[in-house]
C-alpha positions as CSV (number, residue, x, y, z in Angstrom):
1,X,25.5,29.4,1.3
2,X,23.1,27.3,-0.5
3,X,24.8,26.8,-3.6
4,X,28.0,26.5,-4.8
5,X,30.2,29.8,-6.2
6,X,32.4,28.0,-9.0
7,X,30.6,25.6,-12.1
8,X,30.2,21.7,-11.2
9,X,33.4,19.9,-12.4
10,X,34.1,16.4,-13.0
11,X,36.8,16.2,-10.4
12,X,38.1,13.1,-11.9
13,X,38.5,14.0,-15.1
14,X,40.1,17.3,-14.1
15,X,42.7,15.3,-12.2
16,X,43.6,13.0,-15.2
17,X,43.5,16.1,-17.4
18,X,46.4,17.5,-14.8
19,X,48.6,14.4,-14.3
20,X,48.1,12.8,-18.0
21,X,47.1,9.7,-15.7
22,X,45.5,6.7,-17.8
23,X,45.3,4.4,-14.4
24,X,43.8,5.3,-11.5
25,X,44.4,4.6,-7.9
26,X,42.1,1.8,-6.3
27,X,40.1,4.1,-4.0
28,X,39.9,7.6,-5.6
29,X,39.5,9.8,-2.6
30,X,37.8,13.5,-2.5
31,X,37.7,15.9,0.0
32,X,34.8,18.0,-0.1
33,X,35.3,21.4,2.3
34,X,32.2,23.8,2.0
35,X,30.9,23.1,-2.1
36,X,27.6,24.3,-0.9
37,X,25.8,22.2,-2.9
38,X,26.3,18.3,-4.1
39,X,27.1,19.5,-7.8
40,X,30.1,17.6,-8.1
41,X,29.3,14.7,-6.7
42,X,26.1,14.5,-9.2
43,X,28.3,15.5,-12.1
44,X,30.9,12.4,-11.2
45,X,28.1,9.5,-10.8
46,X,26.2,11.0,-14.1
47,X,30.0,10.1,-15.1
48,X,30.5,6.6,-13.7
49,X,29.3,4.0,-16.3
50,X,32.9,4.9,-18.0
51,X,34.7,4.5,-14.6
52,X,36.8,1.4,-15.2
53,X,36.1,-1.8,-13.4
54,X,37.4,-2.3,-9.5
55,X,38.1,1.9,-9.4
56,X,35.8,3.2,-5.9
57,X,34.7,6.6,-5.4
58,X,35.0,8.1,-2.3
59,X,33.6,11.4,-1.3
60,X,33.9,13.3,1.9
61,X,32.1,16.2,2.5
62,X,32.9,19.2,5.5
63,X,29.4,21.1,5.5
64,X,29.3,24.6,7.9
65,X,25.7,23.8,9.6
66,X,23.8,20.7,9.8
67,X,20.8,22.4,8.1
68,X,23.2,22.6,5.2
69,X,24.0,18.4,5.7
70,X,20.1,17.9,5.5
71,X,19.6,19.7,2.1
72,X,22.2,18.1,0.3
73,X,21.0,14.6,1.7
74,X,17.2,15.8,0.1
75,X,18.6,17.3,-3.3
76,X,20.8,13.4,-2.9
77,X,17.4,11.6,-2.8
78,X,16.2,13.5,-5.3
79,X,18.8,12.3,-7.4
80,X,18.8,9.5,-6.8
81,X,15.0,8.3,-7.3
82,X,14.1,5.4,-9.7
83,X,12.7,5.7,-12.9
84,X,9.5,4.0,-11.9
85,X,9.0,6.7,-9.3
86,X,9.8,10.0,-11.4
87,X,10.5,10.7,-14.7
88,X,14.0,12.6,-15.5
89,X,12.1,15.7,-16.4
90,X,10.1,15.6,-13.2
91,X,13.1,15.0,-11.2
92,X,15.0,17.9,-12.7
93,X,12.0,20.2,-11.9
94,X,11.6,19.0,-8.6
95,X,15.3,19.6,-7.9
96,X,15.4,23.2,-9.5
97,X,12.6,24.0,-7.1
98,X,14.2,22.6,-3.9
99,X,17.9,24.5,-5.0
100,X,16.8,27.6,-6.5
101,X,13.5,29.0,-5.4
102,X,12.5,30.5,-2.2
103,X,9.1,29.4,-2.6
104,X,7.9,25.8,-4.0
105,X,5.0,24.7,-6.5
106,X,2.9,22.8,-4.2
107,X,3.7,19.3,-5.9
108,X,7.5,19.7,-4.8
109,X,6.4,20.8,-1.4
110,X,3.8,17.5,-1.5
111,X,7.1,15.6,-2.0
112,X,9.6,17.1,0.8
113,X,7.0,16.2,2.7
114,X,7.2,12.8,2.3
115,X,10.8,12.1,1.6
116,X,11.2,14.4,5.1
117,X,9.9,11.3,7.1
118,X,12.4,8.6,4.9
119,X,15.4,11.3,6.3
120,X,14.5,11.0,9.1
121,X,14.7,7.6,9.7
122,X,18.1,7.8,7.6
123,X,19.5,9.9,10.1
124,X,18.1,8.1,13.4
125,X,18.1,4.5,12.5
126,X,21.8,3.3,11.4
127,X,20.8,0.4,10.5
128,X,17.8,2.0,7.8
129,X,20.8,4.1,6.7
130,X,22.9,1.1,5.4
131,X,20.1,-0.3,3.8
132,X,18.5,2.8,2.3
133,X,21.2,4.8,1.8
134,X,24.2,2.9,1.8
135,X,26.0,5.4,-0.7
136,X,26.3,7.9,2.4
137,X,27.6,7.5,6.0
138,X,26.4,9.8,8.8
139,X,28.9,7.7,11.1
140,X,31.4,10.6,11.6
141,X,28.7,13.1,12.9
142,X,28.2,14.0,16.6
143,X,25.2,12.9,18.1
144,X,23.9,16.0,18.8
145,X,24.6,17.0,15.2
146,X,22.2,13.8,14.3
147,X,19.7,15.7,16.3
148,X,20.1,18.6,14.3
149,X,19.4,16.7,11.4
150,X,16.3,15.3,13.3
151,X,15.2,19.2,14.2
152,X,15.8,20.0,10.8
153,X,13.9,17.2,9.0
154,X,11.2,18.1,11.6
155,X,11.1,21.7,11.0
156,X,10.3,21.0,7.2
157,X,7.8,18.2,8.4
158,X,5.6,20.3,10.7
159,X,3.1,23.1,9.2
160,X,3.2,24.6,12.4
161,X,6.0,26.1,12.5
162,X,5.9,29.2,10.0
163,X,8.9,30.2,7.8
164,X,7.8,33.5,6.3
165,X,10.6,33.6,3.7
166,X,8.8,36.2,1.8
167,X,8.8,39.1,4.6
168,X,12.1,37.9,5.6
169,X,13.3,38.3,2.0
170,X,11.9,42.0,2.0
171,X,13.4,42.7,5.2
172,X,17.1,42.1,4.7
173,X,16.9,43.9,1.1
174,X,15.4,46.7,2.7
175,X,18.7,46.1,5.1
176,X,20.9,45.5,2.6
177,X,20.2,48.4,0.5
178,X,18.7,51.1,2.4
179,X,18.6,54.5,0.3
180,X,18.9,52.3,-2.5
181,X,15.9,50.1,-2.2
182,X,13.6,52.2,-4.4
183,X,16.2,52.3,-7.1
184,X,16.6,48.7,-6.5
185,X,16.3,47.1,-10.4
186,X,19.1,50.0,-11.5
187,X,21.3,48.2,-8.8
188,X,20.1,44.9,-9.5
189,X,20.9,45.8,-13.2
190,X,24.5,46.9,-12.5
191,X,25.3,44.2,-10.2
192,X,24.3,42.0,-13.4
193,X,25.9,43.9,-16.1
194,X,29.5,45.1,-14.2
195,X,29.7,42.9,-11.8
196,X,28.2,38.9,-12.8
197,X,28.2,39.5,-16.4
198,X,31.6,41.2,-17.0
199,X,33.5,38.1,-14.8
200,X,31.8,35.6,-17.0
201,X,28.6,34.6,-16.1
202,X,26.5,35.9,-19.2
203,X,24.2,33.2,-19.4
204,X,22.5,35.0,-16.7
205,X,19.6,36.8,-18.3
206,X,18.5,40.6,-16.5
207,X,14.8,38.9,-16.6
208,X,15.5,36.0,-14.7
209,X,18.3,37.8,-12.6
210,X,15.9,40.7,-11.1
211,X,13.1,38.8,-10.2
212,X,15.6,36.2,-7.9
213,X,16.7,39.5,-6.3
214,X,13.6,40.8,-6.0
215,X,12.2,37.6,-4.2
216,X,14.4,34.8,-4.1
217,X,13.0,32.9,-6.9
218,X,15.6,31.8,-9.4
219,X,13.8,29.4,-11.9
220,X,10.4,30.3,-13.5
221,X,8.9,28.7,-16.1
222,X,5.5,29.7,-17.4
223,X,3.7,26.5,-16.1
224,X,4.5,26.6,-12.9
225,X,3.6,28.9,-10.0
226,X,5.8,29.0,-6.4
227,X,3.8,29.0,-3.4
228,X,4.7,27.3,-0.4
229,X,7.7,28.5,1.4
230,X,11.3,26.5,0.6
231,X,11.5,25.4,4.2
232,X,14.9,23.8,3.1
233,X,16.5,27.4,2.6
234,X,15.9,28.0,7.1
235,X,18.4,27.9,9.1
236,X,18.0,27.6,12.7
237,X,18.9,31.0,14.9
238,X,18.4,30.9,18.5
239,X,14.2,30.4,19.2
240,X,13.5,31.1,15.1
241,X,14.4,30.0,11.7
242,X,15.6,32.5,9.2
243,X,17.1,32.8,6.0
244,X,20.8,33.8,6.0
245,X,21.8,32.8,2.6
246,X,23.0,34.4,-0.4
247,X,20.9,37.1,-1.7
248,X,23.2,38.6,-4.6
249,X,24.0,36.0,-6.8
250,X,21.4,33.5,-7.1
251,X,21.4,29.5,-7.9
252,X,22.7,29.9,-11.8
253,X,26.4,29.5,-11.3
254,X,26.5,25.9,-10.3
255,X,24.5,24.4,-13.2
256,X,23.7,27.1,-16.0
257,X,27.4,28.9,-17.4
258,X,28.3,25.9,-19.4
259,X,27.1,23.6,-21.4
260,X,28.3,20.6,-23.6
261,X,26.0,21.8,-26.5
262,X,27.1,25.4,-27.1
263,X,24.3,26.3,-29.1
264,X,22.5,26.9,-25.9
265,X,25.4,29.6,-25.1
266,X,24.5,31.6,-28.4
267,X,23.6,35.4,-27.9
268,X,22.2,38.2,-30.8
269,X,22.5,41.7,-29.9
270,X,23.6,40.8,-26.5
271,X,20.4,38.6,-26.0
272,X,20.9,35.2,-25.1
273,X,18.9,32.4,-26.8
274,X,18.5,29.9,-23.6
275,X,18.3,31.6,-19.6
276,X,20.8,30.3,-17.4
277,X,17.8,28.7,-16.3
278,X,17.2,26.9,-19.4
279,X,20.8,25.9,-19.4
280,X,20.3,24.7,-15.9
281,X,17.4,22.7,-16.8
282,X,19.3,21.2,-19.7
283,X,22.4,20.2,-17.6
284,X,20.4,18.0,-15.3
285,X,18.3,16.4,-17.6
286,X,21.8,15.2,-18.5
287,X,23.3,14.4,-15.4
288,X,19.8,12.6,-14.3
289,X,19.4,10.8,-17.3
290,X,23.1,9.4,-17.0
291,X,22.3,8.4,-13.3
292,X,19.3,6.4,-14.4
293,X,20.2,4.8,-17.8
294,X,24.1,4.6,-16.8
295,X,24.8,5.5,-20.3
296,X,25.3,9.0,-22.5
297,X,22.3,11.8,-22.8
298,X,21.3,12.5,-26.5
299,X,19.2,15.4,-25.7
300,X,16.6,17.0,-28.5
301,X,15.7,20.7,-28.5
302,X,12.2,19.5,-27.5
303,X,13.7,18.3,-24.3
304,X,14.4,21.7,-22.5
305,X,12.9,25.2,-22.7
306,X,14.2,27.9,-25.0
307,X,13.0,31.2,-23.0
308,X,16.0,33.5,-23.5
309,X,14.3,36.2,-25.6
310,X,11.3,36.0,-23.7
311,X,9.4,38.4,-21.3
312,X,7.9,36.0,-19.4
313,X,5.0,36.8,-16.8
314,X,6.5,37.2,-13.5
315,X,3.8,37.1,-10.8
316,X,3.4,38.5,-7.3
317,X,4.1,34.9,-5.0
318,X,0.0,34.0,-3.9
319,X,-0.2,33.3,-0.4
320,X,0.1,29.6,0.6
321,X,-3.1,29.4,3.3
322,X,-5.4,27.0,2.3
323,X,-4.2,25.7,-0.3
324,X,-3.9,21.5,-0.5
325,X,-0.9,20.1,-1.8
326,X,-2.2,16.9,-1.8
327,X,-2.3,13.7,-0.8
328,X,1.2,12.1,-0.4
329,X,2.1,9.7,-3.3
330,X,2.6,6.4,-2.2
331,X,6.6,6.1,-3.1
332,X,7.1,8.4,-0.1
333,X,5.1,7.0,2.3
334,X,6.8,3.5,1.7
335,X,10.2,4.8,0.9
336,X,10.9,3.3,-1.9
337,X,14.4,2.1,-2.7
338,X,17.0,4.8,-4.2
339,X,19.4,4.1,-6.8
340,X,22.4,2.2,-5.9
341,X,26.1,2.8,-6.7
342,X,28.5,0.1,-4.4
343,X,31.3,1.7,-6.0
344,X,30.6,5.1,-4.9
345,X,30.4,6.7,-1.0
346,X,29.7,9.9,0.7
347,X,30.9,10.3,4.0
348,X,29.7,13.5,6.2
349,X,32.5,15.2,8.5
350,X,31.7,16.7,11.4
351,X,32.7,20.5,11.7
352,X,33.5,20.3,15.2
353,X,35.5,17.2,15.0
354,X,37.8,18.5,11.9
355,X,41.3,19.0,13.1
356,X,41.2,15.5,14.9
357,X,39.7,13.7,11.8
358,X,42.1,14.9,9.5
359,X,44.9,14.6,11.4
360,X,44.3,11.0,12.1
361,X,47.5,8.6,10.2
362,X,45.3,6.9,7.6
363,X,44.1,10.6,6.5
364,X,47.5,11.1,5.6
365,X,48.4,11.7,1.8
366,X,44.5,10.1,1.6
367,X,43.1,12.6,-0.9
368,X,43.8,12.2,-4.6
369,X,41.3,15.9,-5.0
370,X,40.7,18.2,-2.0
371,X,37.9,21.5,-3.0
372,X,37.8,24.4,-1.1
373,X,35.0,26.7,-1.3
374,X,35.6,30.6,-1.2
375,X,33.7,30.6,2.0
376,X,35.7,28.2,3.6
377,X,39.2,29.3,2.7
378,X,39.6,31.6,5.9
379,X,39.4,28.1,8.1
380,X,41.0,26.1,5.7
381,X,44.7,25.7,7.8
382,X,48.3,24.7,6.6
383,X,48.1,21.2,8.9
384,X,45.5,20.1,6.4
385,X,47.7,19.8,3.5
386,X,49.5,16.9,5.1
387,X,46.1,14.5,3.5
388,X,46.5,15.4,0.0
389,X,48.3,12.5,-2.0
390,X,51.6,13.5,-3.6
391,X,50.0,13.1,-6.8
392,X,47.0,14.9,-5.6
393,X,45.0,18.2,-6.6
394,X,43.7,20.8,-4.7
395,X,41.2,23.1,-5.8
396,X,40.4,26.8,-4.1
397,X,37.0,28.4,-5.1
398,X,37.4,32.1,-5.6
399,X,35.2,35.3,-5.5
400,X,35.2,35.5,-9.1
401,X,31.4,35.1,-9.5
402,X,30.2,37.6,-7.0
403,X,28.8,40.9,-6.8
404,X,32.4,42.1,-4.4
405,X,34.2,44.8,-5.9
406,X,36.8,43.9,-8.2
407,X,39.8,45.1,-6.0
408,X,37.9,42.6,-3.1
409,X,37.9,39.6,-5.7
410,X,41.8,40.2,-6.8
411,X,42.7,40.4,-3.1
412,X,41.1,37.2,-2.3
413,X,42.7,35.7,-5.2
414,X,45.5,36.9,-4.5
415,X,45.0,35.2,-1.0
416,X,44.9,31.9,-2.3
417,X,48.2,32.5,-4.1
418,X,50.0,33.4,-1.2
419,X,48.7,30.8,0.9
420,X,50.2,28.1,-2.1
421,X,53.0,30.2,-2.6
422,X,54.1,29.6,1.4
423,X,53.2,26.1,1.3
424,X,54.9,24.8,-1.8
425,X,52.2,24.2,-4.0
426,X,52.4,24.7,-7.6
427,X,50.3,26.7,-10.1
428,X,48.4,24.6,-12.4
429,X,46.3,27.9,-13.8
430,X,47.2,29.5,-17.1
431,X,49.9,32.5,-16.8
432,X,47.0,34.8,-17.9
433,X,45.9,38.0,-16.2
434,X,42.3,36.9,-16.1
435,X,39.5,36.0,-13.9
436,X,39.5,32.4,-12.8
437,X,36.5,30.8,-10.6
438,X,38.8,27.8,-9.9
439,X,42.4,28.0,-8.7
440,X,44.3,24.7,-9.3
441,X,47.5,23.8,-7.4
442,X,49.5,20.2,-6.9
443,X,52.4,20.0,-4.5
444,X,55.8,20.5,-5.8
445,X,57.9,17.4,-6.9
C-alpha cells in the first residue's frame, strides 16, 4: 500500500524500447493507476537532461486514499530539495526513512515537521501551489479530498495526536499469524527463502528481511537509531489512525532488485555482498544526484554502504517521550524553493471522479504509457482503454513479488491475460514460462 510491488522503470525508455521509436510525441502522456509510490516518476526526471529539446512530460497519477496523495507529495519534496539545503546523501537517508521505516531517526521526524506546514499551504493556497510547486496540480481533486490532505498534513503536524505504530505493528502480527507467532522467524524465513527469494527478489537479505517483519523497519544502518513513529505510514479509520499497509513484503522491491552496477548484485555461498538496502541506498544516490546536477552519477564504492555479510546490531525501538528532535532548520520554516522542471507535470486524479475524467474527449487515445498496479487491477475497467494512444503501452503490475501462494500469483497473472486477451491487446512479454513482475501489452494494429 505504501510502496510499489514491481521495480521503478523508466517508462519512457521502456516505450521506445517497444516501438523502436527515435521521435517522440510533443506531450508524452502517463497514466499513473495505483504505483504506490512516486518511483517512476523519480527514475524519469533523474532521466531528463537526455530528454530532447521541446519533448514535455506529463504525469497523472490515480492514488486509492488521500493519505496516500500526501506521502508521495512529501517523499516529492524530498526530492526535490536544493543542493544548498541537503546534501544527496542526506536526501537519500531522509527519504529511506520516510518510505521504509515505521519509526524515524529524530532528524527526519525534525524535517516532516517542517516541510508538513509548506504542504499544507500547497494544498490550501492555489496560488502558493503554482509558485512552489508548479511541477504538480492538485486542480482535479475534490474539495473535500483537499481537506483530507489538510487532516492529513495536520495529523503528522500535531504531537497530540498519538500513532502507536509499534503496538499496532504487534497487534496485527499477532492477528495475522496466530499459532504461528512464536515460530514467527521460521515463517518469516520461508516467506523469504520460497516465496520472495525463489520469484526473484534475492537481494533481499534474511537479516534485513526479519527485523522489517518483526517491526516494520526496513532500512538500518549502524549510525542511525529509529525513534519517533512514521506518522506518514497512518491512515485515517473512522475516530483513529492506523496502519493498514503491507506487512509481508517490505519497502525493498521498488528500489533495491536492480542495479546498473551489478557488482552490487554479487552473492558467495548464497550470501549477498550489498543488502537490498544497500542497493536501495545506492539507486537513489543516483537518481538524486541526476535530479540535482542534471547530468550522469559516477558513483565510488565509498559512496554507499556494503553490509551484506554483516550481522548488524538490531535494537529494540527506544521509546520516543522526551526526546527533542530539535529546533526546525530554517529551510523549512521559510520554505525554500524546490527544484524546478517546466518541462515536466504531475497531475493528481481524484478517485471518486475517475470514470467522468477519463471518459472526457480530450482523454481519448491521451496516454502514450498507462501502469496499473496489482492492487488496482480489480477496478481497472474495459471503458478505460479507450485513452491509451494507438501507439501506446500499458503496463499491469502482477503478484509476482509477494508472499501469495504460487497457484494465487499464476491465477492473477493469468487474470491479466485474459483481461488483454478479450480486449485486443497484444503480448509484448517473452514466450517464456516464467515469473514476470511487469506484464506489457500494446493494442493490436
Amino acid at each position: 500500500m505504501f510502496w510499489g510491488w514491481s521495480e521503478s522503470l523508466n517508462l519512457l525508455e521502456k516505450w521506445r524500447d517497444h516501438f523502436k521509436a527515435d521521435i517522440l510525441p510533443g506531450d508524452f502522456n502517463i497514466l499513473l493507476f495505483g504505483p504506490g509510490d512516486p518511483r517512476h516518476i523519480l527514475t524519469l526526471l533523474a532521466k531528463s537532461y537526455n530528454l530532447p529539446e521541446g519533448i514535455s512530460v506529463n504525469f497523472f497519477q490515480v492514488d486509492s486514499c488521500m493519505e496516500h496523495v500526501a506521502r508521495n507529495l512529501l517523499l516529492l519534496t524530498v526530492a526535490l530539495e536544493s543542493g544548498q539545503e541537503m546534501s544527496v546523501r542526506g536526501k537519500t537517508h531522509l527519504f529511506m526513512d520516510i518510505f521504509g521505516n515505521s519509526h524515524l531517526r529524530p532528524a527526519s521526524a525534525n524535517y516532516l515537521k517542517g516541510r508538513t506546514k509548506f504542504l499544507t499551504k500547497v494544498a490550501t493556497d492555489g496560488d502558493f501551489e503554482q509558485e512552489s510547486m508548479p511541477m504538480v496540480s492538485l486542480g482535479e481533486l475534490k474539495y473535500r479530498e483537499r481537506d483530507k490532505l489538510e487532516a492529513t498534513f495536520s495529523f503528522w503536524a500535531n504531537e497530540g495526536v498519538p500513532f502507536e505504530i509499534k503496538s499496532i505493528w504487534d497487534r496485527r502480527l499477532r492477528e495475522n499469524l496466530k499459532t504461528r507467532y512464536d515460530y514467527r522467524n521460521g515463517v518469516f524465513d520461508w516467506d523469504l527463502q520460497m516465496q520472495l527469494r525463489d520469484r526473484g527478489a534475492g537481494q533481499i537479505c534474511p537479516q534485513e528481511y526479519t527485523h522489517w517483519r518483526e517491526c516494520g523497519i526496513g532500512f538500518v544502518f549502524p549510525e542511525f537509531e529509529q525513534v519517533i513513529p512514521n506518522k506518514t505510514l497512518g491512515i485515517n479509520s473512522g475516530n483513529q489512525w492506523a496502519f493498514l499497509g503491507d506487512m509481508t513484503v517490505g519497502p525493498f522491491i521498488s528500489f533495491g532488485l536492480n542495479c546498473p552496477d551489478e557488482r552490487m548484485l554479487k552473492s558467495q555461498h548464497g550470501v549477498n555482498e550489498y543488502r537490498a538496502t544497500d542497493v536501495t541506498e545506492r539507486n537513489l544516490m543516483e537518481i538524486f544526484h541526476e535530479i540535482l546536477e542534471r547530468k550522469p552519477y559516477s558513483p565510488t564504492s565509498e559512496d554507499y554502504h556494503r553490509f551484506g555479510g554483516a550481522s548488524l546490531k538490531m535494537g529494540s525501538i527506544l521509546p520516543s517521550s522526551g526526546l527533542d528532535s530539535g529546533s526546525l532548520p530554517k529551510s523549512c520554516e521559510n520554505f525554500p524553493p524546490l527544484l524546478k522542471f517546466p518541462n515536466f507535470s504531475l497531475t493528481f486524479v481524484s478517485p471518486e471522479d475517475l470514470e467522468r475524467f477519463l471518459g472526457q474527449e480530450r482523454m481519448q487515445e491521451k496516454f502514450s504509457v498507462i501502469f496499473v498496479g496489482q492492487n488496482f487491477f480489480p477496478v481497472f475497467r474495459e471503458e478505460f482503454l479507450s485513452t491509451l494512444h494507438p501507439k501506446g503501452l500499458i503496463l499491469f503490475e502482477t503478484r509476482r513479488f509477494t508472499t501469495l501462494r504460487k497457484d494465487t500469483v499464476n491465477e492473477f497473472s493469468s487474470q491479466i491475460r485474459d483481461f488483454c486477451s478479450r480486449n485486443s491487446l497484444k503480448s509484448l512479454n517473452p514466450p517464456l514460462n516464467q515469473h514476470f513482475s511487469i506484464l506489457s501489452y500494446k493494442k493490436k494494429e
